[in-house]
Short mmCIF file of the C-alpha atoms (twelve columns), coordinates in Angstrom:
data_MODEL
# 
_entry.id   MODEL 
# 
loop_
_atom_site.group_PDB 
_atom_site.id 
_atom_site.type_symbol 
_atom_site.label_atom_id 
_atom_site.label_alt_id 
_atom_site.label_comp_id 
_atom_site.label_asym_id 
_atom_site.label_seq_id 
_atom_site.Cartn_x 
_atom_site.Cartn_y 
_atom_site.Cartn_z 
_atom_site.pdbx_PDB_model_num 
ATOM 1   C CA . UNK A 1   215.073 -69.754 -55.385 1 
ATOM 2   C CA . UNK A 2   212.029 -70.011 -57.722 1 
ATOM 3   C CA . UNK A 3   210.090 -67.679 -54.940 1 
ATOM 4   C CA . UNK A 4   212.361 -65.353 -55.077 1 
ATOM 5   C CA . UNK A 5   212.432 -65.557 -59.123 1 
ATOM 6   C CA . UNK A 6   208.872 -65.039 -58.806 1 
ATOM 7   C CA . UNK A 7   208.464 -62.222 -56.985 1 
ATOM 8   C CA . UNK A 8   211.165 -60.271 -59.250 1 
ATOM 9   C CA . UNK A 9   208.656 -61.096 -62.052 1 
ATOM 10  C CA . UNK A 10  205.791 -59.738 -60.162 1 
ATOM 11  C CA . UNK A 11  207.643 -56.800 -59.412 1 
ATOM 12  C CA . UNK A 12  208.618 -55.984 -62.767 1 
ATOM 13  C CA . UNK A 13  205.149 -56.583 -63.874 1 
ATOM 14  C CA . UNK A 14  203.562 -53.747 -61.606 1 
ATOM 15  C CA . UNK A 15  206.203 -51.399 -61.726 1 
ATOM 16  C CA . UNK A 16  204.593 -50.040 -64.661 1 
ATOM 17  C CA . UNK A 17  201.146 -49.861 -62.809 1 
ATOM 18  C CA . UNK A 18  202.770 -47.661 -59.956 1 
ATOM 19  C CA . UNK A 19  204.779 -45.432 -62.473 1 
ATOM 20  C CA . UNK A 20  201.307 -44.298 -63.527 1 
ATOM 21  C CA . UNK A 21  199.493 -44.559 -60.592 1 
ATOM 22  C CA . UNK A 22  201.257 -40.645 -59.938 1 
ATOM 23  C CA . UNK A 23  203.710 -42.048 -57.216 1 
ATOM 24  C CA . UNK A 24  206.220 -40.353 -59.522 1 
ATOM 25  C CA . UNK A 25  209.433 -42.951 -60.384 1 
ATOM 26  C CA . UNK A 26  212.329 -43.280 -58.495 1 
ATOM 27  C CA . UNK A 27  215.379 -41.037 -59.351 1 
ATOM 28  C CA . UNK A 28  217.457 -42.191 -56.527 1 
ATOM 29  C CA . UNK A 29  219.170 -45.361 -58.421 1 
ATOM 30  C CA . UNK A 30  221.221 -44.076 -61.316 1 
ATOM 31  C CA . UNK A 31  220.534 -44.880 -64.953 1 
ATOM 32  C CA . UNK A 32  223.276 -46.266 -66.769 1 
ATOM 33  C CA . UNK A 33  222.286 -43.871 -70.305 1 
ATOM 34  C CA . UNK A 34  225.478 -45.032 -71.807 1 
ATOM 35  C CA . UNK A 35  228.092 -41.933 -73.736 1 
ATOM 36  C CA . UNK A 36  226.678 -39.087 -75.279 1 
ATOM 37  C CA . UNK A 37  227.281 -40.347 -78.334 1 
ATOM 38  C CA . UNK A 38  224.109 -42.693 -77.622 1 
ATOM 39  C CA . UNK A 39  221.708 -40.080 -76.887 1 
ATOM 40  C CA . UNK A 40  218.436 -39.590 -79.348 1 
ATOM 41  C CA . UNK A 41  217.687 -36.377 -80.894 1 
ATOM 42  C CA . UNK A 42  214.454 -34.666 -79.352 1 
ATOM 43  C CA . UNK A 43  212.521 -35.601 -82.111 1 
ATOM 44  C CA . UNK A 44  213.318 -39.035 -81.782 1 
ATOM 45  C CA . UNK A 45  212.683 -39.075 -78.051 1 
ATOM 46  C CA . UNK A 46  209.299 -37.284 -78.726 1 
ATOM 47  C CA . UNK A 47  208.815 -40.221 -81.212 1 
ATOM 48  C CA . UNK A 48  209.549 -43.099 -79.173 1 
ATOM 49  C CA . UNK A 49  207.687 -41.258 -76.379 1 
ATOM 50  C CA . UNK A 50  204.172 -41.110 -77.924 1 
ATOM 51  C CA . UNK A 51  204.452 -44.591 -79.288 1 
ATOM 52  C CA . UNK A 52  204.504 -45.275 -75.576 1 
ATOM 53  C CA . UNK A 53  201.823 -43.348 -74.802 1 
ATOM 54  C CA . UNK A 54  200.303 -45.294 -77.454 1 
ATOM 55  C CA . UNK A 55  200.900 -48.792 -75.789 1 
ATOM 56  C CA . UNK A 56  199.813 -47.348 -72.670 1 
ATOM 57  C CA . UNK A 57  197.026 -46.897 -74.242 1 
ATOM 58  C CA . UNK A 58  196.381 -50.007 -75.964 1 
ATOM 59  C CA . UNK A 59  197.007 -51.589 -72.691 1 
ATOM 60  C CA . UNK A 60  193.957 -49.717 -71.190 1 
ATOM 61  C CA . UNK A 61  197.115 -48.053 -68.683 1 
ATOM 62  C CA . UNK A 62  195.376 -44.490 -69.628 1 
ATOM 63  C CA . UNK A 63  192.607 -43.481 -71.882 1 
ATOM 64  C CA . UNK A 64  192.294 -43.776 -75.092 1 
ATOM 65  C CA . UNK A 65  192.133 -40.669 -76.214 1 
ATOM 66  C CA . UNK A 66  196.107 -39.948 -75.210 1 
ATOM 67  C CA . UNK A 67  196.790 -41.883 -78.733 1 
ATOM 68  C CA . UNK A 68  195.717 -38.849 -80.926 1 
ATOM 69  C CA . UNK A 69  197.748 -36.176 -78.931 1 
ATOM 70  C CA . UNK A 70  201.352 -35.514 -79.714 1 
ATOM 71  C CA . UNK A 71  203.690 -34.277 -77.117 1 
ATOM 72  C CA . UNK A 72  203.898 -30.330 -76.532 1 
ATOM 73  C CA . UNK A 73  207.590 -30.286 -74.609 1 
ATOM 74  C CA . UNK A 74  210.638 -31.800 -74.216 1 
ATOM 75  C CA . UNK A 75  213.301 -31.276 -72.453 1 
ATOM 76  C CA . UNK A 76  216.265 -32.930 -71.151 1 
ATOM 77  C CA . UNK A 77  216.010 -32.971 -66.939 1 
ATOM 78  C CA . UNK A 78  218.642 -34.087 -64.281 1 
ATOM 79  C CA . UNK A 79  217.494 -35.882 -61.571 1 
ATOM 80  C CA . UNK A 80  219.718 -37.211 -58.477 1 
ATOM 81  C CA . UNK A 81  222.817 -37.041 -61.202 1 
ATOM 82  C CA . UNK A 82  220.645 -38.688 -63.870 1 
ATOM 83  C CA . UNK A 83  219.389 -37.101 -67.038 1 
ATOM 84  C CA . UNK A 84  216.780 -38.248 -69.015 1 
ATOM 85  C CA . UNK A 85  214.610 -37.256 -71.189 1 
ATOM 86  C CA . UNK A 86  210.952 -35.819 -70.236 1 
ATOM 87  C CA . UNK A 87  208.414 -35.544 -72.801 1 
ATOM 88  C CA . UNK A 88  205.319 -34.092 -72.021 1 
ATOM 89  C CA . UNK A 89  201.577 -34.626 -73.653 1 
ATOM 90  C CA . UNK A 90  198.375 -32.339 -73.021 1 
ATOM 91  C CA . UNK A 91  195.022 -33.812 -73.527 1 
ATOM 92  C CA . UNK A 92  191.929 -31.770 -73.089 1 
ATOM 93  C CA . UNK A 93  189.657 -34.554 -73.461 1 
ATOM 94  C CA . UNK A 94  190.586 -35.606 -69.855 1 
ATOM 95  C CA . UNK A 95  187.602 -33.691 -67.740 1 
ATOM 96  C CA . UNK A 96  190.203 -34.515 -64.439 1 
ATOM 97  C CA . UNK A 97  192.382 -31.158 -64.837 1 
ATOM 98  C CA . UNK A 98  195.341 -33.284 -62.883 1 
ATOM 99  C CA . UNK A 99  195.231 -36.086 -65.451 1 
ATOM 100 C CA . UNK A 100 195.338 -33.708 -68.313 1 
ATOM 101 C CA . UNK A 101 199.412 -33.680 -68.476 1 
ATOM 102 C CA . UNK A 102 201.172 -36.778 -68.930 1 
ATOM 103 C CA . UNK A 103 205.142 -37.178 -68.443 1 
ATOM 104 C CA . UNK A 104 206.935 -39.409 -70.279 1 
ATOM 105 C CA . UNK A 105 210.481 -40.431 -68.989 1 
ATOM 106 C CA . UNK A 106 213.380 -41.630 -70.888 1 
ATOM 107 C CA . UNK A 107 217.281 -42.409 -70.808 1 
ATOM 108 C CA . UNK A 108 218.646 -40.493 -72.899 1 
ATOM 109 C CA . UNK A 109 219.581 -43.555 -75.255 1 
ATOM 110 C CA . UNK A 110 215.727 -43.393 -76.036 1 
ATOM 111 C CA . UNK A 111 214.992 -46.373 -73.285 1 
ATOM 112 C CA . UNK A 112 211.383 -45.898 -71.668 1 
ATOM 113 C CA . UNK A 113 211.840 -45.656 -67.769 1 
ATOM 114 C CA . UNK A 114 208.108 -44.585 -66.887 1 
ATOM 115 C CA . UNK A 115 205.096 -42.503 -67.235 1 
ATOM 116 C CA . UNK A 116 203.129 -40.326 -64.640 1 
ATOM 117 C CA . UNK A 117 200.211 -37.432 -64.375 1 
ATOM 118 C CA . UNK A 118 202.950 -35.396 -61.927 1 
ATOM 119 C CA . UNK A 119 206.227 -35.064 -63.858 1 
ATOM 120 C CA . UNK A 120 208.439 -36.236 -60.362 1 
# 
């Protein structure tokens, strides 16, 4: 039992790490996002978005520089029957043109799901 406990940690802990390794994030498992009624504005989203991009970060995740730019789009996205939320940031300061744009997911309830360089 405790190996088994264990390894769900350790799972949880890199999920993260492949999120923004541009594997994209898994749409195939559906999101409970709750009743409309629970769904963020855009603003907010684009709020609690770049305070992730923030810890990201902070976490050394990305470069630093993502924690000066503010997000340029947002849009609400279905994927496999899920929507969420999918802010996006540009950041010139990246030389690496396909690190430049960074996707933010969310449930629409404003819960971060992951980040990636590919928007999948």
């Amino acid at each position: 039992m405790r190996t088994q406990a264990l390894l769900f940690c350790l799972t949880l802990s890199l999920a993260p790490l492949a999120a923004m390794a541009g594997a994209g994030h898994d749409h195939g498992h559906s999101h409970d996002h709750g009743h409309a009624h629970d769904a963020v504005t855009q603003g907010k989203a684009e709020e609690i978005a770049a305070k992730n991009v923030a810890r990201l970060a902070d976490s050394g995740k990305i470069d630093k520089s993502w924690k000066t730019v503010r997000a340029v789009k947002s849009e609400k996205k279905d994927f496999s029957g899920s929507t969420e939320w999918v802010v996006e940031f540009k950041n010139d300061k990246i030389s690496e043109p396909d690190r430049q744009t960074l996707y933010v997911f969310l449930s629409l309830g404003g819960e971060y799901i992951a980040a990636n360089f590919t928007g999948k």
